[in-house]
Residue, then its C-alpha position, 0 to 999 in steps of 0.5 A: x513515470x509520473x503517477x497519473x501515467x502508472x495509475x492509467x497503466x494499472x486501470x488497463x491491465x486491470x481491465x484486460x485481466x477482467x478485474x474491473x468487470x469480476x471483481x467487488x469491492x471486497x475482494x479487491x479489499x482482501x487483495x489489499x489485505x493479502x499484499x499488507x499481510x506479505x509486506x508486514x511479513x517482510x517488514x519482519x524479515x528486514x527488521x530481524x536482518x539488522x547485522x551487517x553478516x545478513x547484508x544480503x537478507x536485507x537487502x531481498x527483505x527491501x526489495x519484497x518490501x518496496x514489492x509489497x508496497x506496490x503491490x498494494x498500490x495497485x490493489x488500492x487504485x484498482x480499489x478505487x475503480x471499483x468503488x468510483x472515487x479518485x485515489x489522489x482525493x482520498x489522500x488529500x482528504x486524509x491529509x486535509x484530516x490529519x494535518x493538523x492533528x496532534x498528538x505523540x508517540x508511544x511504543x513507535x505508534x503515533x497516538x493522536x490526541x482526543 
């Protein structure tokens, strides 16, 4: 499915759970929060599973982390609805922000330049 279709799949279970009319902003944001919480958790899991005899360890540890990462996607685009603003131009504003940004590397962490 292309992403306009799944954004408007997401909007409509949203709004038949009772999302769209009960939810704030914030907690919409601690529902984000809650989904990067369990993906780093599987992160963790999927890091640590890096010999061969835990094959099948990694690959459940991938599967809640492609989880994970969807979930916050709905979370985020449920985010947006809320607050009204479109979640494809917010990331074309944080593209248009960083493209150009330098920076390096340090401990596996892009560090941008001043």
């Amino acid at each position: 499915m292309e992403y306009k279709e799944l954004e408007i799949k997401v909007l409509e279970w949203a709004k038949e759970k009772g999302i769209l009319d009960k939810a704030t902003a914030l907690t919409q944001l601690g529902k984000t929060q809650e989904e990067l919480d369990e993906t780093r958790e599987a992160l963790i899991m999927l890091e640590a599973a890096v010999d061969a005899d835990k094959q099948i360890v990694r690959s459940c540890a991938l599967a809640e982390v492609e989880d994970g990462i969807g979930d916050m996607l709905v979370t985020i685009i449920i985010l947006s609805k809320l607050v009204g603003v479109n979640p494809i131009h917010c990331l074309e504003t944080a593209y248009n922000v960083i493209k150009y940004r330098t920076g390096k590397m340090e401990n596996g962490v892009f560090v941008k330049d001043n």
